[in-house]
N, C-alpha and C positions, 0 to 999 in steps of 0.2 A: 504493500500500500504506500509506504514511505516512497520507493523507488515513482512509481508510478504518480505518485501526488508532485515531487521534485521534479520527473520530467514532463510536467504540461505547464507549469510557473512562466507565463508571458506568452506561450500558444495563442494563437486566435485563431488557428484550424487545425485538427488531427482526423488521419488518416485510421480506421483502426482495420487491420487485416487478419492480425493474429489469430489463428484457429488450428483446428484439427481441419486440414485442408480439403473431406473429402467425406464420403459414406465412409463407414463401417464396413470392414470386410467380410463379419456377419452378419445376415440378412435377419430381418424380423423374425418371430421366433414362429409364427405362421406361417410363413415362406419356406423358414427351414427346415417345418414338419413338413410340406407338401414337396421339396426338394424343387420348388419351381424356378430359382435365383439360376437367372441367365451366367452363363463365363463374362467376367468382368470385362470390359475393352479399357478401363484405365485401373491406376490404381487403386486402390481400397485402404482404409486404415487399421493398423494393427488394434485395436482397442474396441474394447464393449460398447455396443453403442448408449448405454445409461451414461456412461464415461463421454464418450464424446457429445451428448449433448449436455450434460452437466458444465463440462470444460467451457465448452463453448457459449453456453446462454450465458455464465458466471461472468467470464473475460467481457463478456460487451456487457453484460450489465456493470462493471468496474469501471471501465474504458468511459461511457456513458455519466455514470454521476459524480467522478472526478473529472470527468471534462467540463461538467454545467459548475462544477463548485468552482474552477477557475478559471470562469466565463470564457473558454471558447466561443467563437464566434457561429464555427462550421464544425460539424462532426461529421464524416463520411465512411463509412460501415462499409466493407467487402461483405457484400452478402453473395445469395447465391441464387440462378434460376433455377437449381434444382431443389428451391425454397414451391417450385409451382408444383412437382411431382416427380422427382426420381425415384423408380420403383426399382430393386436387386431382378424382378419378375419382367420379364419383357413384354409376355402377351399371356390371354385367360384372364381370369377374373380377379388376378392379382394387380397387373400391369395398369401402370398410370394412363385414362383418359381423360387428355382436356375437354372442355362445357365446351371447345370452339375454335377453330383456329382462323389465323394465327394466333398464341395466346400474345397479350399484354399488359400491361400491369391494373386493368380495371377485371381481371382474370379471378378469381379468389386461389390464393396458395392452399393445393391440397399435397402436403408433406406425406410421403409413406415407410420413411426413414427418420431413423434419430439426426442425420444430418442435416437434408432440409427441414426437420422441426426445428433446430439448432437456430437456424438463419431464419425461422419466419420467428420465432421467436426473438431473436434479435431485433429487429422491426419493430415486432411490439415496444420494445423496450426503448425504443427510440421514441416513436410513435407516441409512449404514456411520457415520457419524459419534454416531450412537446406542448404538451399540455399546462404544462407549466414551469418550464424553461422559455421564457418568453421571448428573450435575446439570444436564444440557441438556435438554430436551423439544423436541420437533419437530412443527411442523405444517405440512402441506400440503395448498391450498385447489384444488379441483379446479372450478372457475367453469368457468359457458358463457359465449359470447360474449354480451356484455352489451350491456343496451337502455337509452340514455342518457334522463333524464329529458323531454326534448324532444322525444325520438321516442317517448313510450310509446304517445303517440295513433294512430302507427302501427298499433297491434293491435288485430286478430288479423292477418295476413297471408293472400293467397289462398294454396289450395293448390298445393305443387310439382306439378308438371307435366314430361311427357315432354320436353316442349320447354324445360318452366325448372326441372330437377330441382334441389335439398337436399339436399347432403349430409346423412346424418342425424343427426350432433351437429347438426348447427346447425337441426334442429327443436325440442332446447329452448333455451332462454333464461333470462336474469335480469335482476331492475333493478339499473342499476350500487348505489343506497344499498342495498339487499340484500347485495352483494357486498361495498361497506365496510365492514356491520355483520358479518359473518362475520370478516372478518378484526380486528375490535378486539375481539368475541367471541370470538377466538380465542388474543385476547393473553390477556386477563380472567377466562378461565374455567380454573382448575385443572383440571374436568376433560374440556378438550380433549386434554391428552396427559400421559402420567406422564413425570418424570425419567426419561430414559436410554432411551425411545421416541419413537418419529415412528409418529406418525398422519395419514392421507389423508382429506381430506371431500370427497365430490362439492355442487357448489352448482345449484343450478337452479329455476324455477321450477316447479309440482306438476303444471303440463299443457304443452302446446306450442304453436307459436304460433300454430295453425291450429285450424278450428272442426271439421273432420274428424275423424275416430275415428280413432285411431291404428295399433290393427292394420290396420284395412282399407286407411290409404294405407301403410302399409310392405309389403304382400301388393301392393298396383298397381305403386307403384313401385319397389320395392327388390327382391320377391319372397322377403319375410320373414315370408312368412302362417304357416310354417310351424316357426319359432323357439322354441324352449321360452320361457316363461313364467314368470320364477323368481315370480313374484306377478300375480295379473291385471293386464292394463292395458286397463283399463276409460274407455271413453270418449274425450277427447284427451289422456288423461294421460300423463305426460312419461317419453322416451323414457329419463332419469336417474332415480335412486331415490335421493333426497336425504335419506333418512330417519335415517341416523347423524348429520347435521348436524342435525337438528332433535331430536335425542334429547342431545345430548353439547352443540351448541353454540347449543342455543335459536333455531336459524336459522327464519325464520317470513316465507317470500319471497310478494312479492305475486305475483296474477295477472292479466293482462288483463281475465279475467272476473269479478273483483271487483265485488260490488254488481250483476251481471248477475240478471237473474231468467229462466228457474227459475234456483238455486243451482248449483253447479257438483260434479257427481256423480263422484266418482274415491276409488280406495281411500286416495290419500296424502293424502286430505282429512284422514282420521282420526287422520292424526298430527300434526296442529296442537293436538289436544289430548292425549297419551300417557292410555292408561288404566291406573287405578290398579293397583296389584299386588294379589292375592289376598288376602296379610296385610294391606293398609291398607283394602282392601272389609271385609271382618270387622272389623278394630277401630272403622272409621266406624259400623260397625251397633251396636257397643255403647251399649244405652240410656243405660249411667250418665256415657257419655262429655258432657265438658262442653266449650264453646268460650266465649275470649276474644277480643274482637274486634281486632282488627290493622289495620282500615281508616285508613289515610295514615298508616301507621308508617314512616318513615323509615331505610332501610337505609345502611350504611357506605358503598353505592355512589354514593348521592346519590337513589335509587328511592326510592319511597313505594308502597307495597302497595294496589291496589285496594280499593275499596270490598266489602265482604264476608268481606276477607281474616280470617283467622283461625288463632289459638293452639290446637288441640285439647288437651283434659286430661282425667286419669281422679283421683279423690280419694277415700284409702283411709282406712281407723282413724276415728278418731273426728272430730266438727265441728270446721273451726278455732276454733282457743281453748279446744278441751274436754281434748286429750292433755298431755302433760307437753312436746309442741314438734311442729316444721315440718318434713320432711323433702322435699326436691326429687328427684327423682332423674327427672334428661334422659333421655332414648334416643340412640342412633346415627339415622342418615340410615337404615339398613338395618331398622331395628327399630322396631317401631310398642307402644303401650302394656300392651299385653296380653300381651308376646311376655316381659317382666321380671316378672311376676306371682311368678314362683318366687322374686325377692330378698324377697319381703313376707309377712308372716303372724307367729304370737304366738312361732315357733321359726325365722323368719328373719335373716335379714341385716337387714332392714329391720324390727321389731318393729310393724305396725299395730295391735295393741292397747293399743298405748300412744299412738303417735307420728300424725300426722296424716302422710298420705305422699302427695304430688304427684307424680305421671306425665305429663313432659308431650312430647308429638308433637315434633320439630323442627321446622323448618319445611323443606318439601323432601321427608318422607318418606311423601307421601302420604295422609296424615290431616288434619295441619297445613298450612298453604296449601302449596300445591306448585304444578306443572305441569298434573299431574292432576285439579287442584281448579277452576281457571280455569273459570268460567262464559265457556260459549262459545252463537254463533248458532245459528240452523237447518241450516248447512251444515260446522258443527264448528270454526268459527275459533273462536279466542280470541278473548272481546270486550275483554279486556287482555292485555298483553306480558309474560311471566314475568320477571322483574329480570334483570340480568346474572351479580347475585354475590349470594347469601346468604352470609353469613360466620360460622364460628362467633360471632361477637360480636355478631352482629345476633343468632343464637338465646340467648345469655346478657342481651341486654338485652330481649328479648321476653318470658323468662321471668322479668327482674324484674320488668317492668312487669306481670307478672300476680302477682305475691306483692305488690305496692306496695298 
């Protein structure tokens, strides 16, 4: 406790990973009277599973109320998707069924092991501790078993088979540096979770690890043909819907089929690029709308803006140098240029009969560089990485560089 009290003293984010990294090597004691426990495809941990979920819910309930006693800012939980249903049973009436695929995190966690009880319990723990931790934020990363740099060359894998079934979490995947950036994106990004909440991300890569179509082997092997559908899953797309983390935490995981040709066809391609919102399609269409260019503007995070990047701006009342002065007036992240038009005119707030009056985009809200904005390939990736952190100050120094 001492150790652990001494090393968070001046923290204002901690990562907490530390666990039994894994299921139990033996299966429920139901399983193991029925001898149904599929041959492992990864490892398994030496230890009883009472033990390992003991270990495990203890360490993060620890980790958890010595980080709120010295006020942490952010606490970020390695949790785990196999918190949704990893079964030792691969098929019959032992073997995990999701309510739906793809699952995602509005999914309910049905744990069948002391491991994923482990980790949905940890959540809990976060979760109750949110409640009244008011200046704490909570995050917890829902990874798949990850694919180490050295074995990527491993993929795709052949398909499971009668003889060598897959559980089916462990049909998607990740690469471990995928998994690290989510979690230091998770420290970074304000808005991964508000003060006095815990938020869950599923992490995984957009397909799975096989060249197969996905419904069709969950219909052979699992006999999932019949499964609602919360979204199609089109192609070998991944049996997780990773899509909050790539909207909240910029997560942008590779896949096997990178650089493959044809491109790789799936709905969740499409979220590598988010499309823009309604109000920033209309205000981009305005003719009079004018852009600054922003390319290798250097951000507070240490980022430099792609090439292309841009300040969007709209410019009212008279030529600069003709009115009696200069009037700036920003937007929110939520509010695109056009949407403040009511503050300006000869009986406004803002007089542009007089005054020369600058409307400019933030950066982030769809107009001005954003997410949205990212020139991407043929196959909808981003041909650049969105920064980690826009900062209000990066939009205050963007905007003076544009009055400079």
């Amino acid at each position: 406790a001492d150790a652990l009290r001494g090393a968070l003293v001046g923290a204002t984010a901690v990562v907490h990973c530390a666990a039994w990294p894994g299921p139990s090597a033996r299966p429920p004691p139901a399983v193991e009277a029925l001898g149904t426990a599929a041959a492992p495809s990864i490892g398994l941990e030496p230890c009883e599973p009472s033990q390992l979920l003991r270990d495990n819910a203890a360490a993060t309930s620890a980790v958890c109320d010595f980080a709120v006693r010295a006020n942490v800012r952010r606490l970020v939980f390695s949790s785990s998707a196999f918190s949704m249903g990893y079964s030792h049973a691969v098929s019959g009436p032992q073997a995990y069924k999701p309510l739906y695929l793809p699952i995602d995190e509005n999914h309910p966690p049905l744990p069948y092991e002391t491991y994923g009880l482990s980790k949905h319990v940890g959540e809990q723990v976060l979760e109750t501790a949110a409640r009244t931790a008011r200046s704490t934020s909570f995050v917890s990363l829902r990874f798949t078993n990850i694919v180490k740099s050295e074995m990527w060359g491993t993929l795709p894998w052949p398909s499971p088979s009668e003889e060598r079934p897959l559980t089916l979490l462990m049909w998607a995947y990740c690469h471990e540096e995928d998994v690290i950036d989510a979690h230091v994106q998770s420290v970074l990004r304000a808005s991964a979770a508000a003060d006095g909440e815990h938020e869950a991300y599923l992490l995984a890569a957009p397909d799975t690890r096989f060249r197969e179509p996905t419904m069709a082997l969950a219909e052979r092997l699992l006999g999932l043909g019949s499964v609602r559908q919360a979204m199609p899953v089109e192609g070998n797309a991944s049996v997780l819907d990773a899509s909050k983390a790539y909207r909240r935490l910029g997560f942008r995981p590779r896949s096997w089929q990178d650089g493959d040709s044809p491109p790789l066809t799936m709905s969740a391609r499409s979220l590598w690029a988010p499309a823009p919102s309604p109000a920033a399609v209309r205000a981009g269409a305005d003719p009079a709308m004018r852009n600054f260019d922003l390319s290798g503007f250097v951000l507070d995070c240490g980022a430099a803006l792609p090439p292309g990047a841009r300040l969007a701006y709209r410019v009212h009342g008279p030529p600069l140098g003709e009115g009696e002065g200069l009037i700036l007036h920003p937007t929110s992240f939520d509010c695109v240029h056009d949407e403040v038009e009511y503050n300006l005119g000869p009986e406004a707030a803002l007089d542009s009969s007089r005054y020369t009056v600058i409307v400019a985009n933030m950066l982030g809200n769809g107009v001005s560089f954003s997410p949205s904005t990212l020139a991407t390939s043929g196959d909808g990736t981003p041909m650049a990485s969105y920064p980690p952190l826009v900062s209000i100050a990066d939009n205050v120094r963007a905007q003076h560089r544009l009055l400079a």
